[in-house]
C-alpha positions, 0 to 999 in steps of 0.5 A: 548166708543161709541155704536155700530150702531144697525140694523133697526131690533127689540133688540132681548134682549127686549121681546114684552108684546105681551102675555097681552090683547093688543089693540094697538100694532106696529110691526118692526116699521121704520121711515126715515126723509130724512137720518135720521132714527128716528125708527130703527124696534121697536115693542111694545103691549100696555095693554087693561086697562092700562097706559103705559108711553114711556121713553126716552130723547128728540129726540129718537122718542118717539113723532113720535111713538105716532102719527103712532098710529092713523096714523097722521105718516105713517111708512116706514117699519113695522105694526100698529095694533089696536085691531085685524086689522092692521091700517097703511095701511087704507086710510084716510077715512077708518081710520075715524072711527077708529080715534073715539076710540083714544084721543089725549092730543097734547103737547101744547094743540092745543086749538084754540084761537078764540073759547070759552072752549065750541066750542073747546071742541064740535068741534070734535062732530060738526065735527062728528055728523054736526052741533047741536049734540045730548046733546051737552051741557050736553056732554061738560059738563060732561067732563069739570066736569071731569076735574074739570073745568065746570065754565070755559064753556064760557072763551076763551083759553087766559083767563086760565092758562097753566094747565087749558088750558091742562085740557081743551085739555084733556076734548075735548080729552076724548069728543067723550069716546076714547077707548085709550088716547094718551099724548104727554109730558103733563106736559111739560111747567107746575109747578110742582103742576098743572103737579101733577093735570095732573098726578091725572087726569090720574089716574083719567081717566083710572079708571073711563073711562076704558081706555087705556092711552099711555104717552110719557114723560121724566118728571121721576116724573109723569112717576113713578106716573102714569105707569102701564107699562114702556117703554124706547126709545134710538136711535130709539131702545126699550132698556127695557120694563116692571113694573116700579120696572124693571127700578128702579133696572135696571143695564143698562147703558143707563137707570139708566144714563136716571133716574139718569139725567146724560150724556153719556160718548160721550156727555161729551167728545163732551162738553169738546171738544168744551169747549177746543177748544174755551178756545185754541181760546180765549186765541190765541185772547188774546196773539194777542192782548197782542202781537200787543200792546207792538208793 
């Protein structure tokens, strides 16, 4: 059967962890591209200290929500909060020094090619601080050695593998100590070995540093592994929140289909449909052919 289109308002069955000591938090938050609605009025609080992990296949927003946290998206509708004031609204320079606090491990690592491991990691500080920060080389460092890769200081991007290249983008994100850390899919693209590097470091960074970490993922392995927290997107709607166990247990149709890594009923009957339709086609060619043959 197919789902009945839901309003542009939150799920009234789905309750906002709104009553734990959140930093980050959006409100009735509605994105549009062009006619297409991607953020349909979700609200979600974050909790101080740790690690959320967004849920949901490709498509259903979660990406997009991430990047309304620090404001590289602007909503259509609804709030974005960090800490006690409300962010979505600042211009760009007033959103500056509210950028300071957020680390952004982006999907692909967004190295830049053309600079050593040092200079990408340093770039933020180079940028906020002018050109010789103070203790910069120390700073580097530091983070490097917190992702167990100091003896790559001097390589260049193409001179690591795809792990230690998101290890390098997760030390430049952690350069400037964020009070969050935002992942976007951070283990996409690597074996099931250096992804568990990536999920240890997770761990690693939220004990060590104090933060507080957001990860959009629909790799289930490293979401079990790293959550505090759990959240499930669908169609741009929040259909469950809460501990790890809840969504283990959960009867909901369009969760367990999501963990168990099966399609819904409507996207079958669409496979089967085209399949049919392309089997009827081929096999009209054929009796064509057959047909102009014995002629």
């Amino acid at each position: 059967m197919t789902e009945p289109e839901r309003p542009d308002e939150p799920s009234p069955t789905v309750q906002p962890f709104a009553a734990v000591d959140a930093p980050v938090r959006v409100e009735g938050l509605v994105k549009h591209f062009g006619r297409h609605r991607v953020l349909k009025g979700i609200s979600l609080s974050f909790p101080r200290g740790k690690t959320t992990v967004v849920l949901g296949p490709s498509g259903c927003g979660k990406s997009v929500m991430l990047k309304h946290l620090v404001g590289l998206l602007r909503p259509d509708r609804g709030q974005v909060f960090y800490e006690s004031q409300r962010i979505d609204t600042l211009s760009e320079r007033r959103l500056g020094p509210i950028r300071r606090h957020f680390g952004f491990l982006f999907q692909q690592g967004a190295l830049f090619d053309s600079m050593s491991v040092r200079d990408n990691i340093a770039f933020p500080l180079r940028e906020l601080e002018g050109g010789n920060p103070s203790g910069e080389e120390q700073r580097v460092r530091r983070v490097l050695r917190l992702v167990g890769l100091e003896e790559t200081i001097e390589k260049f991007p193409s001179e690591l593998s795809g792990g230690q290249q998101k290890r390098v983008a997760l030390a430049r994100a952690i350069i400037l100590d964020p009070k969050v850390i935002l992942y976007d899919e951070p283990t996409t693209g690597l074996d099931p070995i250096r992804a568990d590097v990536i999920n240890e470091l997770i761990l690693k960074l939220e004990q060590e540093l104090d933060v507080t970490s957001i990860v959009v993922t629909h790799d289930l392995i490293s979401a079990f592994k790293v959550a505090d927290h759990m959240v499930m997107l669908h169609e741009g709607h929040v259909v469950l929140e809460g501990a790890p166990e809840e969504f283990r247990s959960s009867t909901d149709p369009v969760v367990s289909r999501f963990l168990r890594g099966e399609a819904s009923e409507d996207e079958l009957k669409a496979i089967r449909e085209v399949t049919s339709t392309n089997v009827d086609a081929a096999k009209m060619a054929k009796d064509r052919n057959l047909s102009g043959g014995k002629r």
